[in-house]
C-alpha positions in Angstrom: 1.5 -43.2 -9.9 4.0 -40.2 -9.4 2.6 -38.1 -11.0 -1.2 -39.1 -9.7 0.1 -38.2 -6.6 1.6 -35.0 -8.0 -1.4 -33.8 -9.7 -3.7 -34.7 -6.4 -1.2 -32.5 -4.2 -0.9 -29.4 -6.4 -5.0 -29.8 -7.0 -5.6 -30.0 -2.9 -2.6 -26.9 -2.4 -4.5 -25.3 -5.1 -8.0 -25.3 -3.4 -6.5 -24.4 -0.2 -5.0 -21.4 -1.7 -8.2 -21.0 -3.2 -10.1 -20.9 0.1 -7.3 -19.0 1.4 -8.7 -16.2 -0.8 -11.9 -16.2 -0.3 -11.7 -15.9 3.6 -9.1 -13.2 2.4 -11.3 -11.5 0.0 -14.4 -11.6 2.7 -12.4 -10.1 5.2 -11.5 -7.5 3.2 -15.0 -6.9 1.6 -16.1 -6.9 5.7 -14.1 -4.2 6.5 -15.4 -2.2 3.2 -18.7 -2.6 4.2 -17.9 -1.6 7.9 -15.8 1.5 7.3 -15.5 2.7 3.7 -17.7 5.6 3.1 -20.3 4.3 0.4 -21.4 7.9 -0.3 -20.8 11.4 -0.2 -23.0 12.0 2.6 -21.0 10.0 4.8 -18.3 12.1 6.9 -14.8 11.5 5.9 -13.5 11.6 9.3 -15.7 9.0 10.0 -15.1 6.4 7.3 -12.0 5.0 5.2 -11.9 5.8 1.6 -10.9 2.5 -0.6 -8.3 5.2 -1.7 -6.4 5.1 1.6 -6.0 1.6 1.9 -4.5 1.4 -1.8 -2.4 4.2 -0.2 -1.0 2.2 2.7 -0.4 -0.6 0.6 1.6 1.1 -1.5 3.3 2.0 1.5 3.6 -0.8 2.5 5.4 -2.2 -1.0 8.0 0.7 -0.3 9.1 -1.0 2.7 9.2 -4.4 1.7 10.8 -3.4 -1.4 14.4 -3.6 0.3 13.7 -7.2 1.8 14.8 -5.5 5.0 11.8 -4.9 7.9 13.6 -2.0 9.5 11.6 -0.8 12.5 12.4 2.7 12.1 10.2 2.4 8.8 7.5 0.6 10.3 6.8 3.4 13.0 7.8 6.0 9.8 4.4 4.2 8.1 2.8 4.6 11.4 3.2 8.0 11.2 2.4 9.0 7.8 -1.0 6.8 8.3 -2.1 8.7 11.5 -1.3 12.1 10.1 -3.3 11.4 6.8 -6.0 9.6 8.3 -8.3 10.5 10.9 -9.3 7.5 12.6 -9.0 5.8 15.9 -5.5 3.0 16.8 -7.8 0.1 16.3 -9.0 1.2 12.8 -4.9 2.2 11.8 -3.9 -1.3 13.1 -6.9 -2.8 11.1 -5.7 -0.6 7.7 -2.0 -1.8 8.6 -3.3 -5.7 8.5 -5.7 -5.2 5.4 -3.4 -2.8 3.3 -0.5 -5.7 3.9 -2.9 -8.6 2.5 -3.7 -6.1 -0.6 -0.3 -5.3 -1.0 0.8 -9.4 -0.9 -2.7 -10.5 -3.0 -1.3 -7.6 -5.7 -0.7 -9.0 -9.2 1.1 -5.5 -10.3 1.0 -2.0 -9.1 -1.5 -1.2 -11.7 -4.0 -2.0 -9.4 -3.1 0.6 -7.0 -2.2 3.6 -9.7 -5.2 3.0 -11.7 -6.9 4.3 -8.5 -5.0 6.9 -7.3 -4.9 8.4 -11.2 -9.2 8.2 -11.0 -9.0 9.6 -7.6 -6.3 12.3 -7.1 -4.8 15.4 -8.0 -1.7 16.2 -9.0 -1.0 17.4 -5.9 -1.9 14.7 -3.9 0.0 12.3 -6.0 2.9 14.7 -5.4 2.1 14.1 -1.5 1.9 10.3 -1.8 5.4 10.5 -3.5 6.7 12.1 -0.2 5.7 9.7 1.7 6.9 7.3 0.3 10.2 8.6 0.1 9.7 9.5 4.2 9.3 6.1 4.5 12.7 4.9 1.9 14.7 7.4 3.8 13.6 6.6 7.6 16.3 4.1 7.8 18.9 6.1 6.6 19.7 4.7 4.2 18.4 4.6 0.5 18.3 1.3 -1.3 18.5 1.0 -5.0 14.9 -1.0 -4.9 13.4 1.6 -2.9 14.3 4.3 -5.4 13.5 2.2 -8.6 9.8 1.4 -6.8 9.2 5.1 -6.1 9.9 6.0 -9.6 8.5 3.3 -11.0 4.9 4.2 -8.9 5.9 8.2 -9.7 5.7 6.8 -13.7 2.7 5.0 -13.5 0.9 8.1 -12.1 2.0 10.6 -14.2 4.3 12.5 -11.6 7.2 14.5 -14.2 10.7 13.6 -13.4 11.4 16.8 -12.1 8.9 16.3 -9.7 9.7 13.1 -8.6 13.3 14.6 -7.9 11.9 17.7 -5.9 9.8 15.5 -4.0 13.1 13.3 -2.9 15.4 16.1 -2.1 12.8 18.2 -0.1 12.5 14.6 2.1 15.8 13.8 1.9 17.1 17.5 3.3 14.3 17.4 5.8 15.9 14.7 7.7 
């Protein structure tokens, strides 16, 4: 009887998780369909590339990677979002929300890289490195995590070692 019981509350848990990711997964597809540009003609000031949002999240992972919510890199992420992206404080708060659900419905950061590898340069990935490390250093303080996700994600996209250093030190002096 135990385990009926067991089985019948991991089954209703799983379907509510289930729905759970659906309503996530609409919302998400919603805001696509609203503000991603669907083609070239489109004008990028206008509309969010899929791109950005993978962007933020990975953002995002860099501040959560320390278990820590420090507020200093919370406006730092701010920041970096309304300098790369032209778009009104409704639509950043709206990427904030939707890159945090991609970042927590992540399986691995394979998701994100595979992306960013299709879709940018080398210098651009060199730029998304920056930021991230902007964001690792905004609360003075580096933690081990932080730097093992940033070189983990540097890896991943094919940013050299040297690289990945330059990148840290030009942050880290900048401060």
């Amino acid at each position: 009887m135990e385990q009926c019981k067991n089985y019948i509350g991991s089954y209703v848990i799983r379907e509510f998780i289930s729905e759970l990711e659906v309503v996530m997964l609409n919302r998400i597809k919603n805001f696509f369909d609203k503000n991603l540009a669907h083609n070239e003609k489109e004008s990028p000031c206008t509309k969010i590339r899929k791109i950005d949002l993978v962007c933020a999240a990975l953002l995002i992972e860099v501040i959560k990677s320390d278990h820590e919510l420090d507020k200093r890199e919370s406006k730092e992420f701010l920041l970096v979002l309304s300098e790369s992206l032209d778009i009104s404080e409704k639509d950043l708060h709206e990427i904030v929300e939707l890159a945090e659900a991609e970042a927590d419905q992540a399986t691995s950061l394979y998701e994100f890289t595979r992306l960013i590898n299709d879709e940018y340069d080398y210098a651009e990935k060199l730029g998304l490195i920056e930021k991230m490390w902007r964001i690792a250093f905004s609360d003075e303080q580096l933690d081990k995590y932080e730097d093992h996700l940033i070189r983990k994600i540097s890896d991943l996209i094919y940013v050299s070692h040297s690289d990945f250093i330059k990148c840290k030190l030009k942050v880290k002096n900048s401060i």
